[in-house]
KEKOLVO-95601 format. One line per 10 residues: number of its first residue (from 1); for each residue x, y, z of C-alpha. Coordinates in pm, 1 decimal. Example, Ala and Ser with C-alpha at 12.3 -4.5 7.8 and 13.67 -1.06 7.14 Angstrom:
! residues 2
1	1230.0 -450.0 780.0 | 1367.0 -106.0 714.0
END
This chain:
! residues 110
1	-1491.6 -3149.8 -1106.3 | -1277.6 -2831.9 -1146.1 | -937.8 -2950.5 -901.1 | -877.2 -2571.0 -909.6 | -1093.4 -2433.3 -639.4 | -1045.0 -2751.6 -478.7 | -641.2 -2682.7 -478.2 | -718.6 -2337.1 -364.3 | -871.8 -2471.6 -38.4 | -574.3 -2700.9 41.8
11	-232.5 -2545.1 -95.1 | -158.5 -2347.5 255.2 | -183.3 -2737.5 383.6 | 37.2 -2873.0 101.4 | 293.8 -2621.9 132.6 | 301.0 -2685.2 479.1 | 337.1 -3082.6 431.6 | 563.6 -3063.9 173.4 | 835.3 -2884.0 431.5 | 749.0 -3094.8 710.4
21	1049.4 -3317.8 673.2 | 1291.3 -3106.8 454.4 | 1315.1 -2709.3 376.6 | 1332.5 -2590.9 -10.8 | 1305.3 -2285.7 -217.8 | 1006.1 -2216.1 -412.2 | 1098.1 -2423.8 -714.0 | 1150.6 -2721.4 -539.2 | 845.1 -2665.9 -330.0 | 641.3 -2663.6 -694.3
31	832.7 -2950.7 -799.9 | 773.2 -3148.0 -486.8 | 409.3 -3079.6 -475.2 | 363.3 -3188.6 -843.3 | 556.1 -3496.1 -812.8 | 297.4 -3570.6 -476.2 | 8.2 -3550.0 -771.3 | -47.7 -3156.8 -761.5 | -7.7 -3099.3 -1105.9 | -200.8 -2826.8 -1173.2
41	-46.8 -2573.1 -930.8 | 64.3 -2280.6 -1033.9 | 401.5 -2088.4 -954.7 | 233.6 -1790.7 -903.9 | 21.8 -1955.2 -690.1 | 274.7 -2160.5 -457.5 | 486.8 -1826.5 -444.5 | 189.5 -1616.4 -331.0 | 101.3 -1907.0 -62.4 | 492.5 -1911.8 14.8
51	494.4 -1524.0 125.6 | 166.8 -1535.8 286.0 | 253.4 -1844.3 550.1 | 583.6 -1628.7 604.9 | 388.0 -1347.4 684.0 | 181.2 -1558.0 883.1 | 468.4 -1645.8 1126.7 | 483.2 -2000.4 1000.8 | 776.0 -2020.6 796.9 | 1101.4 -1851.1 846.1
61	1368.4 -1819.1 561.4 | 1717.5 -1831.0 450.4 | 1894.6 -1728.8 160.8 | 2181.0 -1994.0 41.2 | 2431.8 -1887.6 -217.1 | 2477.6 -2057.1 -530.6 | 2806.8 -2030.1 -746.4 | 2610.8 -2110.0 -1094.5 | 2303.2 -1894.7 -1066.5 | 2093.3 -1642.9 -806.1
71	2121.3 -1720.2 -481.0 | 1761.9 -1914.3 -310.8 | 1558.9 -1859.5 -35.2 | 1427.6 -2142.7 148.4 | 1181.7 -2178.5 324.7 | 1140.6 -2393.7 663.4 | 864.4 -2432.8 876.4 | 876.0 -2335.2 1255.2 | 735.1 -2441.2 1580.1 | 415.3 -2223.8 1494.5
81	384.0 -2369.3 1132.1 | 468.2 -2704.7 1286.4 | 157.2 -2669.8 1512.6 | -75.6 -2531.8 1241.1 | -13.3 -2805.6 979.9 | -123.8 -3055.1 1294.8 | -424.8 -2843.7 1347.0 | -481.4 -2839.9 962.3 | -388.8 -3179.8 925.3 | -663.0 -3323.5 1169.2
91	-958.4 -3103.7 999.7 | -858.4 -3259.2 658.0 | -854.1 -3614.0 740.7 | -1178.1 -3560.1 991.8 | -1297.0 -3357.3 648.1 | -1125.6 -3642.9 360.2 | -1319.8 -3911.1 593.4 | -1655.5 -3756.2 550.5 | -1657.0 -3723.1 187.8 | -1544.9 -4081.5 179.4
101	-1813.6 -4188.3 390.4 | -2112.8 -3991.4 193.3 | -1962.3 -4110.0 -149.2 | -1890.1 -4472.3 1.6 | -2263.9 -4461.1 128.6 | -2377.6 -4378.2 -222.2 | -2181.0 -4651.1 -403.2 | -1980.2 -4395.6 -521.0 | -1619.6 -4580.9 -364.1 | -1345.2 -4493.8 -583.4
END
């Protein structure tokens, strides 16, 4: 199965999970979401999704100095991105638990 499209449908979800407990700049979001098993992810990709939720309204930002390099811009998520990665949250497990059930149902169990 190509993971791509698959990642497609979920990195807004990621992103948002990923700052749920802890705000980072867009490096450490990547790194973050490929230690969590997201390998494949792309930086365009995560920076595209990055600048989108902002526009959105569910992130704000921040810019933080840094004496041995550019200075970063984090990222943190706000009351409104807060109550979209619930929403989001509940469709994907009510989603994660019906695939599980139709492959379970097929002997297909992982």
């Amino acid at each position: 199965m190509d993971t791509t499209q698959l990642l497609k449908g979920v990195l807004d979800l990621a992103v948002l999970a990923v700052l749920k407990d802890e705000d980072g700049y867009g490096y450490d979001i990547m790194r973050r979401l490929r230690v969590a098993g997201l390998e494949e992810v792309g930086d365009a990709s995560v920076y595209g999704t990055l600048r989108r939720l902002f526009q959105a309204g569910l992130l704000t930002t921040y810019v933080v100095p840094s004496e041995s390099g550019p200075h970063r811009k984090y990222y943190s998520l706000n009351a409104t991105g807060r109550a979209q990665l619930h929403r989001s949250g509940k469709v994907w497990r009510s989603f994660a638990t019906t695939m599980d059930t139709l492959l379970d149902d097929r002997g297909m169990a992982a």
